[in-house]
Structures are given as structure tokens and as C-alpha cells.
C-alpha positions as CSV (number, residue, x, y, z in Angstrom):
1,X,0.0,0.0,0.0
2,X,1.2,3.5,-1.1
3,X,0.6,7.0,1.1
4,X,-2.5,7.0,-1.4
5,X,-3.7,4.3,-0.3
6,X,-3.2,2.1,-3.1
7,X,-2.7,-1.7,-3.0
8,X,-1.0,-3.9,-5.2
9,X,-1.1,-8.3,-5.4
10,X,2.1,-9.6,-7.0
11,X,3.9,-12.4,-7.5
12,X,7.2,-13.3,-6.7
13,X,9.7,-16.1,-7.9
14,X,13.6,-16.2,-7.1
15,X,15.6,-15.8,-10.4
16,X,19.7,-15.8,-10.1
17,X,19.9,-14.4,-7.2
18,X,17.3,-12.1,-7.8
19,X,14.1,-11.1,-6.2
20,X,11.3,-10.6,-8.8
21,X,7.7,-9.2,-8.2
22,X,5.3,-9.0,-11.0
23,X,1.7,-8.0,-11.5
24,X,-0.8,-6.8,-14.5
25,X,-3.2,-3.8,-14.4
26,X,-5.7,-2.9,-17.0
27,X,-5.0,0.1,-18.9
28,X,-7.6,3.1,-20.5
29,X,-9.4,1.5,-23.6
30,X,-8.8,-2.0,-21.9
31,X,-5.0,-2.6,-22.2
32,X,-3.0,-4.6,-20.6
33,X,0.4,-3.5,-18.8
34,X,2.9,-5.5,-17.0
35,X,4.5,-4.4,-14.1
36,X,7.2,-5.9,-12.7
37,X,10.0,-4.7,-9.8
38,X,13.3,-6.5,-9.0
39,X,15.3,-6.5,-5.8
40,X,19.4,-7.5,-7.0
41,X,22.1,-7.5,-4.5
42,X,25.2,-5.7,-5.8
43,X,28.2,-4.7,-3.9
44,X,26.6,-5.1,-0.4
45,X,23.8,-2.7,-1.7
46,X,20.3,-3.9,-2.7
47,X,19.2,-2.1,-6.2
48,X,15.5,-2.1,-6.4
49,X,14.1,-1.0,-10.5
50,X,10.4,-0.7,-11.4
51,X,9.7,-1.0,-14.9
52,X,6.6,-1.5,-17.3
53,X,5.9,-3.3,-20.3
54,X,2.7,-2.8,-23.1
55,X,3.2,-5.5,-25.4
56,X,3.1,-8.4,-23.2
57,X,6.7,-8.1,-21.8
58,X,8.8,-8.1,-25.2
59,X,10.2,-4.5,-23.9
60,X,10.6,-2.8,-20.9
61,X,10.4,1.0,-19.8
62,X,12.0,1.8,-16.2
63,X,10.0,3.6,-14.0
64,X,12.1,3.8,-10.9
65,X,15.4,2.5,-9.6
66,X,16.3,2.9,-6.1
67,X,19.9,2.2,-4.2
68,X,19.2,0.5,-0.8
69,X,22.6,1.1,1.7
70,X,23.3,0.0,4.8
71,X,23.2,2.5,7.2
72,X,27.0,2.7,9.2
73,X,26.5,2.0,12.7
């Protein structure tokens, strides 16, 4: 759930070492777009990208992509 109040069901599956989340939502004029956010550990940092897809997953646009750090004690 967002500060909106938005909710969101996906579903998630491992993939090399990845964390994978993905859901649909219908569009305006009944289209369908794929949604789909990955969690990848890189350097001790965890990257986390949002991206979307309108033709059934063939290409990708990145909506978001976020740098998780660990915070120094």
C-alpha cells in the first residue's frame, strides 16, 4: 500500500539471485500493462528497479530505480 492508499497483489519467484515481483493492471481503452520490480544485491547494496511493459513483456520502460545502503553503525 502507497501513502494513497493504493494496493497492489504480485507475484514473486527467485531468479539468479534475484528477487522478482510482478503483476498486470488494465489500462484506459482495456489494455494490458505489466508491471514488474526487482530487488538485485550488488556490492553489499540492494538495487531495487520498477519497470513496465505494453506489449506483453517483449520491452521494458524503467519507471524507478532505487539504491538500498546499509546504514553505518
Amino acid at each position: 500500500m502507497d501513502a494513497s492508499g493504493f494496493t497492489a497483489t504480485l507475484t514473486g519467484r527467485v531468479d539468479g539471485g534475484r528477487v522478482v515481483y510482478e503483476r498486470t493492471s488494465l489500462k484506459a481503452g482495456g489494455l494490458t500493462r505489466h508491471h514488474r520490480m526487482t530487488l538485485s544485491p550488488e556490492n553489499g547494496r540492494v538495487i531495487q528497479t520498477g519497470e513496465h511493459s505494453d506489449d506483453a513483456g517483449k520491452t521494458w520502460s524503467r519507471d524507478f530505480q532505487l539504491t538500498y545502503v546499509r546504514r553505518a553503525a
